[in-house]
N, C-alpha and C positions, 0 to 999 in steps of 0.2 A: 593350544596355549604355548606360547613362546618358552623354552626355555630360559630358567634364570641363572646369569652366571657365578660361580663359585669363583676364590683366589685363593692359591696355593702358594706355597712360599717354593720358590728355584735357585737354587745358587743364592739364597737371600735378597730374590726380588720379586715381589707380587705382580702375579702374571696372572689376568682374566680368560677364565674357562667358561665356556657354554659347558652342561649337563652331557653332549654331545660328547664334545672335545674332550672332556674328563673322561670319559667311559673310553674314546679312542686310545688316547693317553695310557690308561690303566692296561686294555689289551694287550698294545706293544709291548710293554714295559713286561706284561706276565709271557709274552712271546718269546721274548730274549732267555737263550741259554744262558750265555755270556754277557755281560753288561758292563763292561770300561768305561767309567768319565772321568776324565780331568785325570788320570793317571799318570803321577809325578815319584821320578825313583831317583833319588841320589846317593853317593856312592865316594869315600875318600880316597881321593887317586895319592901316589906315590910322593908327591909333594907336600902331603896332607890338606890339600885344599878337596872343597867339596865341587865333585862334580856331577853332571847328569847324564845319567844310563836313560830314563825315560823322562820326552817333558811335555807333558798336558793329554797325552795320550787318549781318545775317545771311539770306542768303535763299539760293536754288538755284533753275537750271530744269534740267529735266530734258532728255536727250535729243528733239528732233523736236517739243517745248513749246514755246508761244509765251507768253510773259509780260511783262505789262506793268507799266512804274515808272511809277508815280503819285504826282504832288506838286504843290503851288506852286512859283512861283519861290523860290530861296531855302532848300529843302528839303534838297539834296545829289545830285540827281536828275545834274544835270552832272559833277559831278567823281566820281562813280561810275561813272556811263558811260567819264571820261577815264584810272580808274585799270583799267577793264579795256579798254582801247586801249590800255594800256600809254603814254601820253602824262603820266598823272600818278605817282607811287610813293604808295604806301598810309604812312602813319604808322607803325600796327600795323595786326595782322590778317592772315588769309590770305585771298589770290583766285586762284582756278586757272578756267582755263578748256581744256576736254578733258583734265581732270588736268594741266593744267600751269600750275605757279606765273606769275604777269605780272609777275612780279621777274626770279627765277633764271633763266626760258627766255621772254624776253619775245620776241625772234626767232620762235620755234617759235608762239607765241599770235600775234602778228602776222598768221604763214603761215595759220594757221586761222580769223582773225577779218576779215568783211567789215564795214565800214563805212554807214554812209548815212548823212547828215548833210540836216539841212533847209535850205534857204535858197541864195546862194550862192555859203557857204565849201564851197571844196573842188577846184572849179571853174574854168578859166583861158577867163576872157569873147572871148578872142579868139582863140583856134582852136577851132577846129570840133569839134565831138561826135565825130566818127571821130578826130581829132588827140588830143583829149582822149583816148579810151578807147584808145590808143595807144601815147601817152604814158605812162599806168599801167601798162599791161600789158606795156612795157619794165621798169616799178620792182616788179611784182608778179615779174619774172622770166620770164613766160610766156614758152614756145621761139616763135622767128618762123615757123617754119611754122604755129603754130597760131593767130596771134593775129587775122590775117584773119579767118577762118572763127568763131574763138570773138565778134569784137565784132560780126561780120554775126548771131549768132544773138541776141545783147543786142538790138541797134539795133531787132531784127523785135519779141521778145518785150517788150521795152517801147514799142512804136509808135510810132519814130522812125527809120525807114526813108524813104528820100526827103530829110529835112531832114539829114541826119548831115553834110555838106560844108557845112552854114551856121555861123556865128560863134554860142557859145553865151550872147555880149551879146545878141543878136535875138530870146533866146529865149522865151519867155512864162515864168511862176513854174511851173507844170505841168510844162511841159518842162523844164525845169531838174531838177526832181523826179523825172521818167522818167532821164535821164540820171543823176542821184544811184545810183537802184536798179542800170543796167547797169555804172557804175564800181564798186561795191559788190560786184557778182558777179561780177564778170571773173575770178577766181581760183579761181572754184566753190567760195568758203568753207564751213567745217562751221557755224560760227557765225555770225550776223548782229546788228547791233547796229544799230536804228535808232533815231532821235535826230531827233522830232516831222517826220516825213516830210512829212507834209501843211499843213504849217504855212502859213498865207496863199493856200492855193489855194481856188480858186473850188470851191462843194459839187459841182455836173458834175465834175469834175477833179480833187478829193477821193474820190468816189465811185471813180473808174475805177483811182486808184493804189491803192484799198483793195481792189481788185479785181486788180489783180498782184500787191501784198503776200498774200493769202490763196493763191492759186493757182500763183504761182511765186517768190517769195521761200520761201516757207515751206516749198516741196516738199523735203522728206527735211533739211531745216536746222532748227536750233534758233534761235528769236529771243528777242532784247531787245528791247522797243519803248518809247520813251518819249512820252509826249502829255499834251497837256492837255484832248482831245477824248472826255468819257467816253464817248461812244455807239461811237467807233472803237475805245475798248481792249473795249466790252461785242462789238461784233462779232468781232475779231479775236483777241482771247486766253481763253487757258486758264487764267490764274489772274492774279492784280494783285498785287502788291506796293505799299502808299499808305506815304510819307512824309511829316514835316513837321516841323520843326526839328530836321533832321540827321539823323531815327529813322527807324525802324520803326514804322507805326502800327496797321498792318492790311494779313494777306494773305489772299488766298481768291481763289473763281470769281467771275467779276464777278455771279452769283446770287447767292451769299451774302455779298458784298458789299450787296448790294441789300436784303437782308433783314433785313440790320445797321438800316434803318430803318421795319421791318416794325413796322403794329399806331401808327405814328406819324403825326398832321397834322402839315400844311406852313402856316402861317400867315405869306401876304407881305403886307407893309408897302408902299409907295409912300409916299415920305417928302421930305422937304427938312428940312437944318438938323439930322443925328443925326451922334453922332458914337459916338466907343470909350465915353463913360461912360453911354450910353443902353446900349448894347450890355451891358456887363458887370450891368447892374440891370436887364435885362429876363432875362438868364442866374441870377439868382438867385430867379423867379419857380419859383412848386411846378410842378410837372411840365413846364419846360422845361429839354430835353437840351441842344442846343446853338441856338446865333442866329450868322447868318453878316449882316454888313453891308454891301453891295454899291456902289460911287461910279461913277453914269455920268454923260454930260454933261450931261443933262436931268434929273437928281435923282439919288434914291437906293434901293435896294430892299434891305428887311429881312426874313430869312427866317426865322423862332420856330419851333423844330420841338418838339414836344409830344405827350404822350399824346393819346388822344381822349377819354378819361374823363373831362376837365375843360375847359370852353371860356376860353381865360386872353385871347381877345379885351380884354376889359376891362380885368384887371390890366395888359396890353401899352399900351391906349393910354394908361390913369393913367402910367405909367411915359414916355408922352411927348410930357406936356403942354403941353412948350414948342417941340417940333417939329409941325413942317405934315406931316398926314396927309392923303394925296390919293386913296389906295384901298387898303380892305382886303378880301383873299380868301382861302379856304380851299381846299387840293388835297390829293391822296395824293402823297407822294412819290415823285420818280422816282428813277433809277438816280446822275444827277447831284446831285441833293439829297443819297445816301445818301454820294456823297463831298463834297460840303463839308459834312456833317455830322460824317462821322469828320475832315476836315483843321482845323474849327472847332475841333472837341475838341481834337486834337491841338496845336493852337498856342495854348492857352490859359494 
């Protein structure tokens, strides 16, 4: 017998389901840890006009997924993260996290939502790692028979056994970081949400927490991870989500992210003396995608990204003749390249 179809109401337009499609529909939707649509954040900037931190915002991770937000500063990357902490209210739009609104049941999202935060806010520099993970696990609720036992099993799995009675002022940036992850888990969250973990640590130190996020944050939890480190969202997640002026600009596996600049040279610059109006009339040059323009302390570096079909070396340097050119070179791009390529685009 043919299934009959039902209508549902969407964004307030009736939209025809098969029996099928319904049941698929409901699946996904009960799939999703995380569930962004239409997620709208505004925010009164310093002139008191209203501005937008997030605008239209749509994404989902799926249960036991790791997915990373990808952006500049500036993009909407924080205050997305703070409306599903429930610390900000959304504009418009909905956000549920394990099917639940972060409005109407933001309590219930709280209990399922751990934290990790970089740096350190979060943190009281003068009691000790045990005091600390203590302390929380009084506000997480945790029963006192078990709070012992639950922060000795943190202190071991993040490898900070032996120091936990030291003052967490004494502590190195690392260690701050390991102790971020066991505050973060104390309540054995369903969700995690971290918020550039590795931020300032030394690569030894980097390496080893990218080495607990993979193997025991992630065990049987879904995460959010945000970074600015594309080699760490290429190793550690299943799909990226990139922003940039408040959007959506591109999601996928960090392979077909990567591929996003497949078939393209990397054409850098070493420069002094370029600024935004070099940049925009080297972007209108035939077969360049996008040009990202970099300020270090010691110059500057220009990155032309192009077909290979044509070598626009030439029309690049005509284009800047009045700035000092110190070295030009050609590469394939990498994984990095292929996002300040899409963020170039995207903030044009």
């Amino acid at each position: 017998m043919q299934a009959q179809p039902v209508t549902i109401p969407i964004r307030s337009l009736s939209i025809g389901f098969s029996t099928l499609e319904w049941w698929v529909f409901v699946q996904q939707r009960l799939d999703h840890a995380i569930d962004v649509a239409d997620l709208t954040r505004t925010f009164r900037g310093p002139d008191g006009k209203r501005k937008l931190a997030v605008d239209g915002l749509s994404f989902h991770v799926r249960r036991g997924e790791m997915v990373g937000l990808l952006g500049p500063n500036g993009a909407g990357k924080t205050s997305t993260v703070k409306v599903l902490m429930t610390v900000l209210l959304p504009t418009s739009g909905k956000v549920t996290v394990m099917g639940h609104d972060v409005v109407a049941e933001a309590q219930r999202v709280r209990r399922l939502t751990g934290v990790i935060l970089g740096g350190d806010t979060g943190l009281y520099g003068r009691l000790s790692a045990r005091d600390n993970l203590l302390l929380f696990a009084d506000l997480y609720g945790l029963p006192y028979r078990s709070q012992k036992r639950r922060i000795a099993e943190l202190l071991d799995l993040v490898g900070l056994l032996g120091v936990e009675r030291k003052r967490v002022e004494t502590f190195s940036r690392g260690m701050k970081q390991r102790l971020h992850i066991a505050r973060g888990l104390l309540h054995d969250p369903e969700v995690v949400i971290m918020d550039e973990p590795s931020n300032g640590i030394d690569p030894v130190g980097a390496r080893e927490l990218r080495q607990i996020i993979r193997e025991q944050v992630r065990a049987e939890r879904t995460v959010l991870l945000t970074t600015h480190y594309m080699f760490e969202a290429e190793e550690l997640c299943d799909r990226v989500v990139v922003m940039a002026n408040s959007r959506k600009i591109a999601e996928g596996t960090p392979q077909s992210l990567k591929e996003a600049t497949a078939g393209q040279v990397v054409l850098t610059l070493d420069v002094q003396g370029a600024d935004q109006r070099h940049v925009e009339r080297l972007r209108t040059l035939a077969g360049v995608s996008s040009v990202n323009l970099t300020n270090r302390d010691d110059g500057q570096n220009i990155d032309l990204y192009s077909s290979p079909d044509g070598d626009v070396t030439v029309a690049a340097l005509a284009v800047l003749g009045d700035v000092s050119v110190l070295r030009v070179s050609k590469r394939e791009p990498t994984l990095e390249d292929a996002y300040v390529a899409l963020v170039a685009g995207g903030t044009r």
